[in-house]
N, C-alpha and C positions, 0 to 999 in steps of 0.2 A: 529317377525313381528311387533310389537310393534314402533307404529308410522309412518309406513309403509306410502307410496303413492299407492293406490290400484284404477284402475277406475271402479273396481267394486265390492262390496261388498256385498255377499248374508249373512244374517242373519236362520241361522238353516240348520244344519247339517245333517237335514233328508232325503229321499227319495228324496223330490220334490227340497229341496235347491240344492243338490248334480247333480242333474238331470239337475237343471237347468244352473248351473254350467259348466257342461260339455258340454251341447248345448250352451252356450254361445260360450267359446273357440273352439270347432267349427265354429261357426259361423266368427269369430272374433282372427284369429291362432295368438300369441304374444299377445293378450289381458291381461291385468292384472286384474284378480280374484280372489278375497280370499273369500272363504266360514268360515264362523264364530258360533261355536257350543259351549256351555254351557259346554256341559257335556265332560268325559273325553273321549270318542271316538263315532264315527258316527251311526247314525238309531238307538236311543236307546230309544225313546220313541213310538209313533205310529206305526215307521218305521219297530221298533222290538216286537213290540207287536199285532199285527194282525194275520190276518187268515191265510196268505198266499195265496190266492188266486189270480189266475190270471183270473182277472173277462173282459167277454166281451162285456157287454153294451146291455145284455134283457131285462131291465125294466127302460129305461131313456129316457125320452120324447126325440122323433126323435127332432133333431139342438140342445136341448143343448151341453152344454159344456161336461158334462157326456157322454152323446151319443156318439158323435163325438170324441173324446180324449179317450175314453173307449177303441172304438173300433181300430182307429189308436194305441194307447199305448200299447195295450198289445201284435200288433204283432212287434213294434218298441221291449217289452220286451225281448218277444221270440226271438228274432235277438242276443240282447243283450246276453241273456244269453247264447245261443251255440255260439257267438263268446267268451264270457270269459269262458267257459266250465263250468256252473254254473248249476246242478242241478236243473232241472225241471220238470213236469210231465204234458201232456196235457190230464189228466184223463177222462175229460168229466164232467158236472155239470146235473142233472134233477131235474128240475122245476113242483111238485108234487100238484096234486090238489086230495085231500081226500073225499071231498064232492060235490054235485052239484052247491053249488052256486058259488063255485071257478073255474069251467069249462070256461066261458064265461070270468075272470078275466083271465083264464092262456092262454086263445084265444089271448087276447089283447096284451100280453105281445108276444106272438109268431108274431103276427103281427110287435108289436116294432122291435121286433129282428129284425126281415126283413129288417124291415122301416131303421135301424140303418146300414144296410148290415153285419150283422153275417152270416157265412158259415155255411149249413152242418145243420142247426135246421131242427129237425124233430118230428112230434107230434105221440105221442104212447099213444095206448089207455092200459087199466089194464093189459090184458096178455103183449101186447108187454112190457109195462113195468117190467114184471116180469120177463122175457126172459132175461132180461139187468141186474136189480136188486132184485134177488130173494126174498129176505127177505125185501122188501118193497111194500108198500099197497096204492094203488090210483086210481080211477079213472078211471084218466088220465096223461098224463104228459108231457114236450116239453124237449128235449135232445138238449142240447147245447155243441157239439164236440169239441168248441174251448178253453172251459174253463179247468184251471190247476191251479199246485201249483208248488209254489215256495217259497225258502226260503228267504226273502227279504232282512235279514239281511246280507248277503252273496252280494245280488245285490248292498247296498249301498257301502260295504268294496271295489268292483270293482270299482264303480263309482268313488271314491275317489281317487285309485288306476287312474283313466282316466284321473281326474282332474290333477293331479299332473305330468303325464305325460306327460300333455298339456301344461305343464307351471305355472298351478295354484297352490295355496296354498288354505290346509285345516287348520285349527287354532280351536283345541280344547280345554275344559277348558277356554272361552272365554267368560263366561255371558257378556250381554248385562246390563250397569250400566244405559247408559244417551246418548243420539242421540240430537248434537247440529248441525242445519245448519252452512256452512262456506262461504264466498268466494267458488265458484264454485263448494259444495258438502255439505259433511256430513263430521264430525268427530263422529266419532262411540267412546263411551268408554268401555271397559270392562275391564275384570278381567285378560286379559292378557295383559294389556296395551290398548294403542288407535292407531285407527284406521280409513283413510282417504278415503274418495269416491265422486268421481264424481257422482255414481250415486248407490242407496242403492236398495236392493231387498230381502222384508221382507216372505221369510217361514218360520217361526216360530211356525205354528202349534199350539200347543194347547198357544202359547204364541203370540200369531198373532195380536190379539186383542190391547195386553198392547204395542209391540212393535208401532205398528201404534201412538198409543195415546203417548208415547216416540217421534214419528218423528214430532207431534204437529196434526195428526189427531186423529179427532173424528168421528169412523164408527159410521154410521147407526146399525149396529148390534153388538152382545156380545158373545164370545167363550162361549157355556153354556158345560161344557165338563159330558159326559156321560160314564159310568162305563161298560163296559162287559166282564161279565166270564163265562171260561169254565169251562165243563166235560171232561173226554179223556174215552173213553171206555177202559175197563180192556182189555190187551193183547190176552185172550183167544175169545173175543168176535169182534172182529175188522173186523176180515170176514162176519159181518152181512153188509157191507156197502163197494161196491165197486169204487162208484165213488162221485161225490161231489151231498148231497142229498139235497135239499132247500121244503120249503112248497112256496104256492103261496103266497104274500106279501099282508099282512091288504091295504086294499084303504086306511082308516081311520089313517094311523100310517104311518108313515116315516122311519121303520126298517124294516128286512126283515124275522123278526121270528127265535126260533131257526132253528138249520138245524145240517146236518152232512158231516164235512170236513175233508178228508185224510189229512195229511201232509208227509211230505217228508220224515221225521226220521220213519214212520211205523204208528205213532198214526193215533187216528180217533179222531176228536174234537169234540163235540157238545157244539153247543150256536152262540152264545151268548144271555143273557139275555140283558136289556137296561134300567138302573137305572141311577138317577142324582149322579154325582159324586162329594163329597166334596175336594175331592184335585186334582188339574188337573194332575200330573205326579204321585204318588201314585198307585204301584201295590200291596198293599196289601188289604184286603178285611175291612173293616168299616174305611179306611183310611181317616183322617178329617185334612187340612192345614185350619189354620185359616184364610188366607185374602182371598183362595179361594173359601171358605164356606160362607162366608157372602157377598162375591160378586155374589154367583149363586144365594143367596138363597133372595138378597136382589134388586134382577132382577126381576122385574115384567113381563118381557118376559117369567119367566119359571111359574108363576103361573098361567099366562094363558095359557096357555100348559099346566097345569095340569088341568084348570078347562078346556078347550075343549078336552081331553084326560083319564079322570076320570078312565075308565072302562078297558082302556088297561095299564095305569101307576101303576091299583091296581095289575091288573095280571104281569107285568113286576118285582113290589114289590116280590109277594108273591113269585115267579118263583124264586126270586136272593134268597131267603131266606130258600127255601126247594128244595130239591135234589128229594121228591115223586113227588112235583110239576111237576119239570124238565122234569123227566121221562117220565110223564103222557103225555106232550106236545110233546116229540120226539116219542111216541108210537102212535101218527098218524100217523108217517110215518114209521117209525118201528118195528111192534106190539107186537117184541119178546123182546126188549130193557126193562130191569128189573131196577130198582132202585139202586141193586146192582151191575152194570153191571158198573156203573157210577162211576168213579174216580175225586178226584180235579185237575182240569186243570190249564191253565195260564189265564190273564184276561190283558183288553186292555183298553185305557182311547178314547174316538173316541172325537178331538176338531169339535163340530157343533157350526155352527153359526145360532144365534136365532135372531129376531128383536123384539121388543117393544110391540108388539101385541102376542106372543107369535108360531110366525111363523117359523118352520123351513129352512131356506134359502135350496132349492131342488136341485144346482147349483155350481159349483165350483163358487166364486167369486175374481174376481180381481179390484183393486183398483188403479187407475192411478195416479199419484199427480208428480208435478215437482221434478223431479232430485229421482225419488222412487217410486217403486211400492210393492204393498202390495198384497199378495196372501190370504183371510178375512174365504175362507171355500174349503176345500178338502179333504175330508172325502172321504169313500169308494165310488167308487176305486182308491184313488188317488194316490197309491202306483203303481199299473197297469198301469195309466194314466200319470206317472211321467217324462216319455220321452217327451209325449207328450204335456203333460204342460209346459214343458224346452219353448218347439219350441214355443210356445204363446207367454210366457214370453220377449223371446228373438224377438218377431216380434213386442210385443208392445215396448218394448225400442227401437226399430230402429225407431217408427214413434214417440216415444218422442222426440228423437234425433233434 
């Protein structure tokens, strides 16, 4: 493909590039599209390292883009995946409050659900929930029917699989070197050669940030990328947890606590924790890249986040650091879940976009600019929400147009 005439060129190969890829050439049948990935085959960073969940939009301020994309996406996913015959589960998720002053916080979220139009939520009080999940302890709690799992690495290989059937080109092993405007596009450089576009469309994920500032912008915000690993409970233990278990989410914090998640292959996952991550693509555990170390670390955005965050980024510390920790914090919801119950699991790098003042951006963000758009924050659940992002992406380049 090298040198290619392309009128559209998505940068990253993940979920949301691929996705949006294929709602393209739908949109657009004979369109020419090349999606362009780094690595040597599709969804290998975020896309393959998440939870799997197919999450559907309880706890995202009714109209945003979360909200509305959550809950369109994941049953655009659902479609998706019993048309390619993909492995999914619609297990169910409970939204667990342990103590009282979580009741009125899990009220509000059941509201959302509504607000957002989720199916089928229903609020159980301690026995009903015991009825459903025996070996878990609450309250209270709201059952969210529509939520499941899936394996996603699986959904991108189809996607790719759809693109290519449409017409389009995947191009992997493709870093991104240098983004020069032309005459009526982009020359794109990379590592498989270069690459020409009328009009360029940056997922790039944890690499979102730098590609934008490559096309000659300068966001408001910065990929602050955050580290989360799991546990897998031991095999003999996995029937303590039937369906996807969550506690009720800090006001105070922008994660969602650990929790306990089936996945597809049998396991049962717990976590994640939510620590700053010195290498943004690094799934090993104290993994440190040096220009991404002194770029997070040299972000005045994350320090203030740490100083208005003090109290939960100690416990996020301690939690990544000890396994008693861990336990201690799933045995709210749990309370038979032992320390040794606990296995090392896999761990994920989540790209958040932070601003200046040490904000978390709450929102998927998109970024308009002539002949280019930038996709700047799509974090959970943006893997759920990926069809549905396609269709945005694709409605704002028609009014670029």
């Amino acid at each position: 493909m090298s040198g290619s005439k392309a009128g559209t060129v998505v940068i990253g190969g993940g979920i949301v590039g691929l996705a949006t890829a294929y709602k393209l050439l739908l949109a657009r049948p004979g369109a020419s599209v090349t999606v362009i990935e780094k690595e040597p085959g599709v969804g290998r960073h975020q896309s393959g390292h998440n939870s799997g969940v197919l999450h559907a939009g309880l706890s995202y301020t009714p109209g945003s883009f979360k909200a509305r994309l959550a809950v369109d996406g994941i049953r655009q996913m659902v479609s998706f995946c019993e048309a390619e015959g993909i492995p999914h589960d619609r297990c169910g998720k409970l939204v667990v409050a342990t103590e009282a002053l979580e009741v009125p916080r899990l009220r509000a979220l059941l509201e959302r659900g509504q607000a957002n139009g989720l199916r089928g939520l229903t609020w159980l009080d301690g026995s009903a929930l015991t009825d459903i999940e025996p070996n878990v302890r609450g309250i209270s709690a709201v059952h969210v029917p529509e939520e499941g799992i899936v394996d996603y690495s699986l959904v991108c290989a189809a996607l790719a699989r759809r693109v290519q059937a449409l017409g389009g080109s995947v191009v992997t092993g493709a870093e991104v070197r240098a983004l020069r405007e032309v005459d009526g596009g982009w020359a794109v450089t990379t590592t498989a050669g270069e690459f020409h576009a009328a009009f360029l469309v940056n997922c790039a994920g944890l690499q979102c940030d730098r590609i934008a500032r490559m096309a000659g912008t300068e966001p408001e915000v910065r990929i602050v990328p955050f580290r989360g690993d799991y546990y897998t409970l031991a095999p003999e233990r996995r029937r303590l947890v039937r369906h996807l278990v969550y506690p009720v989410p800090h006001p105070g914090f922008p994660f969602l606590g650990v929790h306990l998640t089936r996945r597809m292959d049998g396991r049962v996952d717990a976590g994640p924790n939510a620590v700053l991550a010195l290498s943004r693509e690094s799934y090993r555990k104290g993994a440190v890249r040096g220009e991404d170390a002194m770029e997070a670390l040299g972000f005045i955005g994350v320090w203030r986040f740490a100083a208005r965050h003090p109290a939960m980024c100690w416990a996020e510390l301690r939690r990544s650091q000890s396994r008693r920790v861990f336990a201690a914090a799933l045995r709210r919801l749990v309370p038979d879940i032992a320390s040794d119950d606990l296995r090392p699991g896999g761990c994920g790098v989540r790209a958040q976009a932070m601003t200046r003042d040490g904000s978390l951006v709450d929102d998927f963000l998109f970024l308009d600019r002539p002949k280019s758009l930038h996709l700047l924050n799509a974090p959970s659940p943006g893997a759920t929400a990926s069809l549905a992002i396609g269709d945005v992406i694709v409605a704002r380049m028609a009014k670029a147009a």
